[in-house]
N, C-alpha and C positions, 0 to 999 in steps of 0.2 A: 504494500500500500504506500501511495508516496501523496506527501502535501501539495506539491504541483510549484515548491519552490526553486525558484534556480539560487544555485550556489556561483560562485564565480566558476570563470569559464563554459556557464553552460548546464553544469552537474545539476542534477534533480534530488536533493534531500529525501531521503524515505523516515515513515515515520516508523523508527523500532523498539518496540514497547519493549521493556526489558525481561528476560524471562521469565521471572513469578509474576509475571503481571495478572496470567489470571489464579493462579494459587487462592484458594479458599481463603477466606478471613476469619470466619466461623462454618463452622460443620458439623451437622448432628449426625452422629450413623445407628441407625435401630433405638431412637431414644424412647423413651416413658418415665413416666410422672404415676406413681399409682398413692392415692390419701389411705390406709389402712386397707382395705379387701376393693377399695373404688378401683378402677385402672381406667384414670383421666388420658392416657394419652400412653401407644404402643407401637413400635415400630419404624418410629417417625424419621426419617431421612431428611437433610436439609443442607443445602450449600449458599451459601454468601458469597460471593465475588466482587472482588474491589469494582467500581463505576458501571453495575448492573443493577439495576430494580429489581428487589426480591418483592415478592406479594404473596399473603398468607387470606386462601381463602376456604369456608367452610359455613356449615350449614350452625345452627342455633346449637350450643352444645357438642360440636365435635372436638373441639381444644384449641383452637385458636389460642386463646388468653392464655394458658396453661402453658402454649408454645413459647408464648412472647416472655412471659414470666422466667423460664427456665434462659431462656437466651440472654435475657437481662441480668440474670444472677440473682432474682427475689426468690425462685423456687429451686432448690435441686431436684436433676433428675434421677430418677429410680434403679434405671435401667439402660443401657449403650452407653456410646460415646461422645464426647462435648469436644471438640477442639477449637483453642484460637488460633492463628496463625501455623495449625499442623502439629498445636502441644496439647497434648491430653489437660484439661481442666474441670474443677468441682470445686465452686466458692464455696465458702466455711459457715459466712456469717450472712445477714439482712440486713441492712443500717435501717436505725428506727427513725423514723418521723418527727421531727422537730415542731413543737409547737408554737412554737415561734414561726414558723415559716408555714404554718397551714393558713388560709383564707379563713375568714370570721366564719364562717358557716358551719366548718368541721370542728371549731373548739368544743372542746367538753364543760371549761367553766363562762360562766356567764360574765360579759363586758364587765370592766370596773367602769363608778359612777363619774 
């Protein structure tokens, strides 16, 4: 593939993405999410690729959320494999929600006067 740039003397520039250009970013292989005897989500394949539009689609209750959850690091998965950049990962922790940074609506105590 080339830009359509001339270089001096003439030369045409090609554009050469560098090798891992399309290398996974994240990759699920056979993953699952199961809540005690639930099994939210089984099987599940998934690849991310740098400057590609990934799109997660499903019917009411197939695991969407559960998917995005697990890629985000809020849920771990059950079951397969998680990689980022082709290294095996499983976050530890959740970070909890600061109440200070939640909108007036979701506080629990009532405004001061």
């Amino acid at each position: 593939m080339t830009n359509g740039t001339s270089g001096t003397h003439g030369a045409v520039l090609a554009d050469v993405p560098p090798a891992d250009a399309d290398r996974p970013l994240v990759e699920l292989r056979g993953a699952g999410k199961s809540y005690g005897n639930i099994r939210a989500l089984h099987g599940v394949d998934l690849t991310v690729r740098p400057g590609r539009v990934t799109c997660v689609l499903g019917d009411n209750g197939a695991g969407k959320s559960t998917l995005i959850k697990i890629v985000s690091g809020l849920h771990r998965h059950t079951e397969g494999e998680f990689l980022v950049d082709g290294e095996p990962v499983r976050f530890s922790t959740r970070a909890k929600p600061s109440t200070a940074a939640s909108p007036p609506s979701t506080r629990t105590s009532p405004p001061s006067p």
